[in-house]
N, C-alpha and C positions, 0 to 999 in steps of 0.2 A: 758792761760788756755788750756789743755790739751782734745785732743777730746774729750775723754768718758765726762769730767768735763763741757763740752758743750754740751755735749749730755743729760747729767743726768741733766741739769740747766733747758733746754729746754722740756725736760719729768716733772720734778716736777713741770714746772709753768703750761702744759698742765693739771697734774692729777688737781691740785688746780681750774685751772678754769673746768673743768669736774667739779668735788666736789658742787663749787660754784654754776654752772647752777643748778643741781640737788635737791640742798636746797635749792635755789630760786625755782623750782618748787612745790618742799613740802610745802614751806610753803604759796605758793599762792592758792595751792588747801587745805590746810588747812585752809585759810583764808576762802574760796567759803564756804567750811564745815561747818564750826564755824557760819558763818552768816545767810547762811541757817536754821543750828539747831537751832539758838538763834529767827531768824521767826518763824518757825515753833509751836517752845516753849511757844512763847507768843501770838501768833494767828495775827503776824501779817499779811497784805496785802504782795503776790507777788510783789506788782506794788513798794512796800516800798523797796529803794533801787536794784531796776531792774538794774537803770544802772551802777552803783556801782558792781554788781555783772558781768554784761555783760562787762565793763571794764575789770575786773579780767580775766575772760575766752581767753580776746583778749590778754593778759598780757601772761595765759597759754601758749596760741599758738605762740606768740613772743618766749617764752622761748624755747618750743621746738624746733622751727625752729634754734637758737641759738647753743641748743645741737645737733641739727643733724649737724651742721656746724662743733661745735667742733669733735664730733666725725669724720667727713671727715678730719680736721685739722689732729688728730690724725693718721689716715691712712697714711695721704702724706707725716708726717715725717716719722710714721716706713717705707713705701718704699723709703724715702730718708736717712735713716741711713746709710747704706751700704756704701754711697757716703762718708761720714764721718767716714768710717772705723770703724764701731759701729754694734755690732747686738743688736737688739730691747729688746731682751729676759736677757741681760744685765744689763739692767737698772731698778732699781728701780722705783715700783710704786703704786699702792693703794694694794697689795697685793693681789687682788681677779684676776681668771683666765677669761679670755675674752673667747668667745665662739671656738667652734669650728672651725667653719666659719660665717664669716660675714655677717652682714646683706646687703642684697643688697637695699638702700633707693633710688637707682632709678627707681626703678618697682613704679606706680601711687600704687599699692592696699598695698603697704609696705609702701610708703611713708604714706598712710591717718593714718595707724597704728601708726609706731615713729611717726606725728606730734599728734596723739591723745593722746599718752603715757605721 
């Protein structure tokens, strides 16, 4: 296998689990949603399924934590590409542009944001 061919292997199994975290979060805060409005609808008790709901949230903040790992994953190869004779901007990936500059998730008041997101 030819570098780029390693390069581009290791980028699309990153975007795929990126993708994956992402929809696991939609659809767990969609879950919270659902359940919520399906209480609410019928008059039931907060206390009905509290902890069912407070699992989910703990579920949320796993995943984010998750994605901000991927996301760091991310970083360490694009600055380890080079090493592989690869520039980042090369390789195929979900097609949308990354920001300008990055988010810095080591600041505490950045961190509370991405782990809330």
């Amino acid at each position: 296998m030819q570098r780029r061919e390693l390069a581009q292997t290791i980028a699309t199994s990153l975007f795929e689990t990126e993708a994956a975290l992402d929809a696991a979060l939609e659809k767990a805060a969609l879950l919270i949603a659902t359940t919520s409005a399906l209480r609410r609808e019928h008059n039931y008790s907060a206390v009905l399924g509290h902890e069912a709901v407070a699992a989910l949230t703990r579920t949320i903040d796993a995943l984010g934590a998750a994605r901000e790992h991927a996301v760091a994953a991310h970083a360490a190869f694009e600055k380890a590409s080079p090493q592989l004779g690869v520039r980042p901007t090369t390789l195929h990936g979900t097609g949308t542009d990354k920001p300008v500059t990055q988010i810095d998730t080591s600041r505490p008041e950045l961190r509370a944001v991405v782990s809330a997101a």
